[in-house]
N, C-alpha and C positions, 0 to 999 in steps of 0.2 A: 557745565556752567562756565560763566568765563573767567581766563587765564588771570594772574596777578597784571596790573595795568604798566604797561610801558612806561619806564621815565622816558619823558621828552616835553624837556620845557625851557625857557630860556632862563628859567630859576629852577634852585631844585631845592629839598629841604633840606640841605645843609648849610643853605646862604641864609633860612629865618633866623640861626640862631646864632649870626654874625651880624646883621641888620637890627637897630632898635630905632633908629630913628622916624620920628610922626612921618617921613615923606615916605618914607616904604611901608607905613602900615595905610597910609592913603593911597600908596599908588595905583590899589585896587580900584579907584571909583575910576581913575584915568583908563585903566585897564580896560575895564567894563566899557567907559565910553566910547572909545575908538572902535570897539569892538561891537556897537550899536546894543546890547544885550541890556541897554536898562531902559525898559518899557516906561516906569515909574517909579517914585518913591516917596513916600511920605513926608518928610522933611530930609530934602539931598544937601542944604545948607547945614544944617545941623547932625547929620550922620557926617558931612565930612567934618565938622568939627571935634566930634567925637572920637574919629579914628587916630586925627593928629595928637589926641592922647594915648593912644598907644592899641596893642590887638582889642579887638572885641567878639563876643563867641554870638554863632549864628546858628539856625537851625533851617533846614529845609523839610518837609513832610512829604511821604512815596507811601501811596497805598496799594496795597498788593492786591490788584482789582486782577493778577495773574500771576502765573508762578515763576514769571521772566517781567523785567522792563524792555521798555522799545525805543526806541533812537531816541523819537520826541522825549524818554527822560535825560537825555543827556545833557540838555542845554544849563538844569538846573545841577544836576550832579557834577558836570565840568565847573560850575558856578561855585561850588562848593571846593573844590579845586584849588582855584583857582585865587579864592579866599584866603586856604589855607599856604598857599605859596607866596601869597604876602603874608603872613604872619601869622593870621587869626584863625582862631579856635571853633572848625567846626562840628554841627552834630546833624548826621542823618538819622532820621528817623521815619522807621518802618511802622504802618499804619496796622499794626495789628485791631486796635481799635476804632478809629475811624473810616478802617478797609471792610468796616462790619455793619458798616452804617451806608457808606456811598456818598460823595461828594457831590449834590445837583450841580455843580459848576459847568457850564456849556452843555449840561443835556438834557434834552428836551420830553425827557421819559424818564418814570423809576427805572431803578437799577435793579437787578433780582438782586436779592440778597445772598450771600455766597452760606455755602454750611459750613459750621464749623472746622469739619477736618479739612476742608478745601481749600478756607480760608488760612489755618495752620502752614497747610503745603506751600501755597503761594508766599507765605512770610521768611518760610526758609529757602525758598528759592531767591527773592528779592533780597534777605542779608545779605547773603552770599556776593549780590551782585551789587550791592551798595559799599562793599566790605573790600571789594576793589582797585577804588575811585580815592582811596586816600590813603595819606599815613596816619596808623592806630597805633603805632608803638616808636620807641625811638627818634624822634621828634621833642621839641617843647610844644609845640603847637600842633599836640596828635588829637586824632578824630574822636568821637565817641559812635559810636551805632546803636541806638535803643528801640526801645518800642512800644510806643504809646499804650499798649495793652496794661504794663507793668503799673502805671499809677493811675489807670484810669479802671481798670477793674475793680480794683477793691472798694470800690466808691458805690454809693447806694443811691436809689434813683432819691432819697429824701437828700442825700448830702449835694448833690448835683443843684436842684430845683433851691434849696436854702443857698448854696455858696458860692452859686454859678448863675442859675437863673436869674435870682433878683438883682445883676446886673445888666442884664438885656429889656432892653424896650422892645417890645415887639413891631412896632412902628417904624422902629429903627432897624430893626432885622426885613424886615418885608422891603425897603425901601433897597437893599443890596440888590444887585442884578441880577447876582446868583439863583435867589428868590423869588424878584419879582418879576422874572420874565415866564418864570412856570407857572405863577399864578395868575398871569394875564392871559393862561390858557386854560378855558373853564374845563375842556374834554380830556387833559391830561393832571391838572392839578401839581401837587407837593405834597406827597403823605406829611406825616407832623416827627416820621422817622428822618427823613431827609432834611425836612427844616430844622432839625435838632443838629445837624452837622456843623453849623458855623461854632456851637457851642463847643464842642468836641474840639475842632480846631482850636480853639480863644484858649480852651484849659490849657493845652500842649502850649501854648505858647507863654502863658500864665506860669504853669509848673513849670518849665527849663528856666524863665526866668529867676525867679523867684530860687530855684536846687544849684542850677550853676552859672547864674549870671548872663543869662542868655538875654541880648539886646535888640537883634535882631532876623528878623524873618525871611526869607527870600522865598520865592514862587514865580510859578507864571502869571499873568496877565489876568485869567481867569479866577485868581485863587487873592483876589485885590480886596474883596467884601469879607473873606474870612480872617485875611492878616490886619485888615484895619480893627477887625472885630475883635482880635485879639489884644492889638495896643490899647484898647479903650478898656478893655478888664483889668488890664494891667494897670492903667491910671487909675480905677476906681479899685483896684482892692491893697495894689503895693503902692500908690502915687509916686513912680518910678514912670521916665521918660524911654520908650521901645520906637525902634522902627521899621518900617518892612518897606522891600524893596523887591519889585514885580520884573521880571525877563519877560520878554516878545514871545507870544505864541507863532511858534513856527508854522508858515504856509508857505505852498510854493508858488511860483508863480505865475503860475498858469491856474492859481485859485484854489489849485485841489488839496488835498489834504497831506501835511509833511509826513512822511514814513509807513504810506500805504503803496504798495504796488497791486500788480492784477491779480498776484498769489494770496494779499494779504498783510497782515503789518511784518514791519524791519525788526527782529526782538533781537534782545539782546544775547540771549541763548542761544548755543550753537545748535541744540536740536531740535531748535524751532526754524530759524533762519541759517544755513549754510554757513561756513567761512565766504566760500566763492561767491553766494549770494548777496552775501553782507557786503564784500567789496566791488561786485556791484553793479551794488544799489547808489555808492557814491559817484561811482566812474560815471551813472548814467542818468545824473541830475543835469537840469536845465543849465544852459548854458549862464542863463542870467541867474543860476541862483549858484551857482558855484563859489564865487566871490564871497556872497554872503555866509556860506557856507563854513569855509574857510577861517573865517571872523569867529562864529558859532561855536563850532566843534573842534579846532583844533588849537594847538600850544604855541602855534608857528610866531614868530615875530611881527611888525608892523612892515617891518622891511619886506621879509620871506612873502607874505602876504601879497605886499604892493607890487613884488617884482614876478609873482604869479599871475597879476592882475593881470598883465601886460600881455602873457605870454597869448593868452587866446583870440587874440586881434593879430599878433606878428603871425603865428603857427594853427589856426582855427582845428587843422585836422588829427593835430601830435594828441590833442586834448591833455596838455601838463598840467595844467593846474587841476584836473578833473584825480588825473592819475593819482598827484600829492594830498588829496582833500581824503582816496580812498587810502592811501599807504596809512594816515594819521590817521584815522577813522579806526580803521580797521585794528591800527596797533594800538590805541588807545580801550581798545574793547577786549582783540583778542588776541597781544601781545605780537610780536617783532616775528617770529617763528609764524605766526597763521596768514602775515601780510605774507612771506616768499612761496607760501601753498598757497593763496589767493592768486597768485598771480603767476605761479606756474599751471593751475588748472586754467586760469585765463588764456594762456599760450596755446596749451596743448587744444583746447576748443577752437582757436585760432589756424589749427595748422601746425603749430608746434612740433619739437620732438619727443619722445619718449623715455628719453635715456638719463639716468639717474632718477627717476622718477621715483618719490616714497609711495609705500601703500596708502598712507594716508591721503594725501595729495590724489592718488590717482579715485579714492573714493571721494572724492568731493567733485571729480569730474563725471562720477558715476552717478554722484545724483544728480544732476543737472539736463540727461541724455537718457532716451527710452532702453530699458531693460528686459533682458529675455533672459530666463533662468532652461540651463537646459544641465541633465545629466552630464558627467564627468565620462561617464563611459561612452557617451557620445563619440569622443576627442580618443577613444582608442585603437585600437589595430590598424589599420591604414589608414584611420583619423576621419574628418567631417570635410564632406566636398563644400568647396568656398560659396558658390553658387545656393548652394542649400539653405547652407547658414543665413546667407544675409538675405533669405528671401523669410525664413522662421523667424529673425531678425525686426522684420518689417522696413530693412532698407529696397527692397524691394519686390514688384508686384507680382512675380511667378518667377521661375527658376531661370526660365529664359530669357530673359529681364536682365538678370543677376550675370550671366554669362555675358551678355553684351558689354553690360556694366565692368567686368573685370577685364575682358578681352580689349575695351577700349581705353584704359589705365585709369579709370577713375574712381577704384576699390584702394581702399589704404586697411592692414590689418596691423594694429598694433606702430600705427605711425607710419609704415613700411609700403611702398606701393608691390600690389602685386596684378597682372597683369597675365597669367597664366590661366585659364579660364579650367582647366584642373584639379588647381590647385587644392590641396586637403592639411586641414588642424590637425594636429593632434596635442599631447598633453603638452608637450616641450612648447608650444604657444601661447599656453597660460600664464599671465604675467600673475604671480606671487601664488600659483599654482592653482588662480580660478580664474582670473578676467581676461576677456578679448577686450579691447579697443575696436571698432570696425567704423569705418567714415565712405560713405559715398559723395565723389561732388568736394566740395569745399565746409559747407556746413550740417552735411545729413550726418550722426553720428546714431552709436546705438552699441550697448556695451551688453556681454554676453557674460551670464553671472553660471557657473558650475557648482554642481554640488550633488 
């Protein structure tokens, strides 16, 4: 799972509880602004008035639709952050409950419903990685992490329909988008499971209210019909004033979808997505969305930012600003130590050298490059002819192949060129006493695993 989160911010939590003044507990809407992330918000006049009285506590909602989150959660978990670095009191909350239901929000089909124990699994994958992304202790202004399960179980479908339903119009439910765009599809529909979702949302946001002062909501863009849905329970059952505030749904710009590649989505976990993959996945964003980017996902200054801006117009091909979107990224997720092994398995893919190389590092270059698993005894007595190897290998296509290929110096074993068309393995070539390295050409690689 991932490391405890990098500090790197131009604030840190030691300056909240030096700061009391209205302008630092508002400076977060400024923040937000420059930083394009506020899609929406219900009343922005009157949230910023409210702030200029001092912190206010928020909650974000994360359903564990898997047992890792994926990039796209970032925008609202950095959001949460981001809150709490100006002063205020946030609460992530893990959807044990409404992760059992399925959110229709932007899709265009039921969701299977997950079983139980799966559902479980995923909720303790997901703390973990929500558990992260702030200060829980030590702090005046420390996190909470719950889980909508805890007050929404014990609750009976009779107490639900008496103390929850008869505040919804159904008119007024059908009319959200979330809703009404699936039921403008007569061949797909909204079970009456899924249209019960907006409800589920409205309580969580009803109960933190109402338990610990919770004002307001934040979400993506998609999630606008359920956080209105929930300030309006709140008028009609506490006649107390909430507000909710929607982030940009991230798209890139070329249209496609943010934190999918050709393998699949960006998660958050490392043993779903790589370190090396994870960094990148930043380094190899569009050039026009980099900037944005930048803004998004990381902690950098307005300055640091602008003067990144810059850089890809002076230097198009250095790709700096690309590089600094993944160091942040990357240490933001999986701490300072995975960014210098990202970017040493970058080198060594590159051409790089070998030398001080950790084991770890060099297996993150190992999954990224075709693998031959071959015997240990292989590599004894007078060792494994080079030629053999990289043809078992699949660097290339018959033995004889393989011999040109070395004789003409474009074999490297273990970073090293060799160029002896003889030449033979044996153990003492085992780097940490099982991997070859082997590279034909500049980019053909392919790593020989022993056992």
């Amino acid at each position: 799972m991932t490391k405890r989160l990098a500090k790197r911010s131009n604030l840190d939590f030691r300056q909240v509880s030096r700061h009391k003044s209205p302008r630092f507990f508002m400076g977060i809407i400024e923040e937000l602004e420059w930083r394009d992330l506020i899609s929406d918000c219900t009343d922005l006049e009157g949230l910023q008035e409210r702030l200029a009285k001092g912190p206010i506590t928020l909650y974000c909602g994360f359903d564990p639709t898997a047992d890792s989150l994926h990039v796209g959660s970032l925008v609202p978990l950095l959001a949460l952050r981001r809150f709490q670095l100006c002063g205020h009191h946030p609460i992530a909350v893990a959807g044990g409950a409404t992760g059992s239901i399925g959110d229709p929000s932007g899709k265009t089909a039921e969701r299977q419903l997950l079983t139980h124990e799966l559902l479980k699994a995923n909720i303790e994958g997901v703390k973990v990685q929500l558990g992260s992304f702030m200060e829980f202790e030590g702090v005046e202004n420390a996190a909470q992490l719950v889980d909508n399960a805890d007050w929404t179980a014990p609750l009976s479908f009779l107490d639900v329909l008496r103390g929850i339903g008869k505040h919804f119009k159904v008119n007024a439910m059908v009319s959200k988008e979330s809703v009404r765009a699936r039921m403008e599809d007569r061949d797909v529909g909204i079970s009456y499971t899924e249209f019960s979702y907006m409800i589920l949302q409205a309580l969580d946001f009803h109960y933190l209210c109402e338990t610990q002062d919770c004002e307001l909501q934040v979400g993506g863009s998609d999630q606008w019909g359920n956080i209105t849905a929930g300030i309006d329970l709140i008028h009609r059952k506490l006649n107390r004033q909430a507000y909710g505030l929607t982030l940009p749904l991230i798209t890139n710009a070329d249209g496609t979808k943010f934190g999918k590649t050709e393998s699949g989505a960006v998660w958050l976990d490392v043993n779903r997505t790589s370190i090396y993959q994870f960094y990148q996945f930043w380094v190899r964003v569009d050039d026009r969305d980099v900037v944005r980017y930048l803004k998004y996902f990381t902690f950098l200054s307005r300055d640091e930012v602008e003067e990144l801006a810059s850089q890809p117009e002076a230097e198009p091909h250095a790709r700096i600003a690309h590089k600094a979107l993944a160091r942040e990224g990357t240490a933001l997720v999986h701490g300072e130590e995975a960014v210098t092994e990202a970017i040493r398995a970058s080198e060594i893919l590159f051409g790089g050298e070998l030398e001080g190389i950790t084991e770890a590092t060099f297996r993150e270059v190992a999954g990224e490059v075709p693998t031959c698993e071959l015997s240990t005894d292989r590599f004894g007595g007078e060792g494994l002819w080079l030629p053999e190897l990289l043809h078992e290998a699949g660097l290339a296509q018959s033995r004889g192949q393989a011999r040109k290929d070395v004789k003409g110096g474009g074999v490297y074993v273990n970073g090293k060129r060799i160029d002896d068309e003889q030449h033979k393995l044996t153990t003492s070539d085992l780097m940490f006493e099982k991997y070859v390295l082997l590279r034909r050409g500049k980019r053909n690689y392919a790593v020989v695993i022993s056992g």
